[in-house]
C-alpha positions as CSV (number, residue, x, y, z in Angstrom):
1,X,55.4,150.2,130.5
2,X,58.9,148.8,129.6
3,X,61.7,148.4,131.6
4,X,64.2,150.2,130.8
5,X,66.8,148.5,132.5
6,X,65.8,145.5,130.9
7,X,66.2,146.8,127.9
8,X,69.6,148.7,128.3
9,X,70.7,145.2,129.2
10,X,69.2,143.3,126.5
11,X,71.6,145.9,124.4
12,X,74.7,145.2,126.0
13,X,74.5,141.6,125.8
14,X,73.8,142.1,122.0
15,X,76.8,143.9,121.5
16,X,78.3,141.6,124.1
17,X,77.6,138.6,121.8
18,X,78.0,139.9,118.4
19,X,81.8,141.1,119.6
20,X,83.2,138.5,121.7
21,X,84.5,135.9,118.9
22,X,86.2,138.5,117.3
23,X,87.7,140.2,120.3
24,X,89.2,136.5,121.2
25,X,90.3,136.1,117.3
26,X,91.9,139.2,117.6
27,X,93.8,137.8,120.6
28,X,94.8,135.0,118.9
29,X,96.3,137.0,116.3
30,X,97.8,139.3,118.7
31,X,99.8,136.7,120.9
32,X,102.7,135.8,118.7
33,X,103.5,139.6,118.8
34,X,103.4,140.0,122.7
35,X,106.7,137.8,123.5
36,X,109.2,140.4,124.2
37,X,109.9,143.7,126.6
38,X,108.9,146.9,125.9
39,X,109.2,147.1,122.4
40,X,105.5,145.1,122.7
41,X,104.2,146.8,125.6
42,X,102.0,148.8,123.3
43,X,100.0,145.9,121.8
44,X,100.1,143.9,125.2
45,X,98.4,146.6,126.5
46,X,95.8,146.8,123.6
47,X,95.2,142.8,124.5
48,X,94.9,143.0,127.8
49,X,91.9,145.8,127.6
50,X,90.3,143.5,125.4
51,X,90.2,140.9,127.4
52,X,89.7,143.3,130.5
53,X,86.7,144.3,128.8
54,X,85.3,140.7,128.1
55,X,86.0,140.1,132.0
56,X,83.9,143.4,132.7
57,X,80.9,142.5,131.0
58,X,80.4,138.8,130.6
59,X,79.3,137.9,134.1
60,X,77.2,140.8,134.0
61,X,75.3,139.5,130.7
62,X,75.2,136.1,132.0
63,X,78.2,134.3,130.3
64,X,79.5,133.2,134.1
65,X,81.9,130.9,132.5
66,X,83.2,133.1,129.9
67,X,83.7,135.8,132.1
68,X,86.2,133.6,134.7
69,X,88.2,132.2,131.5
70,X,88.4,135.9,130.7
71,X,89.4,136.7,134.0
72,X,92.3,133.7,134.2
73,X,93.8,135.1,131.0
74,X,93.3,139.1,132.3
75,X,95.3,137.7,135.0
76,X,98.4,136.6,132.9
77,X,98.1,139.7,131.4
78,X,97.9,141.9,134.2
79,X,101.4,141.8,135.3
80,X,102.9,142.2,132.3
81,X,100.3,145.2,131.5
82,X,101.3,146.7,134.4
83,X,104.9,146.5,134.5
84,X,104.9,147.9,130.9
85,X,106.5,145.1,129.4
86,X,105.8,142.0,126.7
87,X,104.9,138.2,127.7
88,X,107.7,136.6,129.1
89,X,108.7,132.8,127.6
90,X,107.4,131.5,130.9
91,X,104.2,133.2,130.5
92,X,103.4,132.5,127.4
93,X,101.9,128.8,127.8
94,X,99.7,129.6,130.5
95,X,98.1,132.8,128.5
96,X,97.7,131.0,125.3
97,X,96.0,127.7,127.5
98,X,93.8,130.5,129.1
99,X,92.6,131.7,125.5
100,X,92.1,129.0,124.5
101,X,90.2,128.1,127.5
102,X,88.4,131.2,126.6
103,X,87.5,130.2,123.4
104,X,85.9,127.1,124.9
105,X,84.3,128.6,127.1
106,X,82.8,131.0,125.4
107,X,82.0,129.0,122.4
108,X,79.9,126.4,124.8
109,X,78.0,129.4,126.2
110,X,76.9,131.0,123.1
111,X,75.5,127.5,121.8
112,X,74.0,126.9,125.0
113,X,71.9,130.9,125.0
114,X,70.8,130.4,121.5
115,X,69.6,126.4,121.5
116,X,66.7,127.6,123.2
117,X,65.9,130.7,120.5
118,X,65.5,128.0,117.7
């Protein structure tokens, strides 16, 4: 008999892992272009569900630390999402130290799941 929970979850943390370097690349890329008010609200908006989507699932798949770099950053995000508006110059340093916190963090925890596969 196979648990099919089990296995749902063994698919989302797959996809999980096979997207998450590229979801923060494309964040990278993005963050010169969020500066700004609401000419940029439509790619800050794209940015922060990215990163609201990392939050959403990496906890859930066991990346504990990715998922509360995710969230710091989400948080930066958040207002700016919600008012409709760009990255101010004041937020700016703190998101891109959160991504790049991200990046570490995420970067640790996928060496540290697949050391033990080898």
């Amino acid at each position: 008999m196979t648990n099919t929970f089990a296995d749902r979850l063994a698919r989302v943390r797959t996809r999980f892992v096979s997207s998450v370097e590229s979801k923060i690349e494309d964040t990278y890329a993005a963050l010169p272009n969020l500066l700004g008010g609401t000419t940029v609200a439509d790619a800050l908006a794209e940015t922060y569900r990215r990163i609201h989507g990392i939050c959403g699932v990496a906890e859930t798949v066991g990346f504990i630390e990715t998922g509360r770099a995710a969230r710091r950053l989400d948080i930066i995000l958040y207002a700016a999402h919600h008012a409709r508006r760009g990255l101010t110059a004041e937020e700016m340093m703190p998101a891109k130290n959160a991504l790049h916190a991200l990046r570490v963090a995420t970067r640790l925890e996928l060496q540290t799941t697949f050391a033990g596969w080898r």
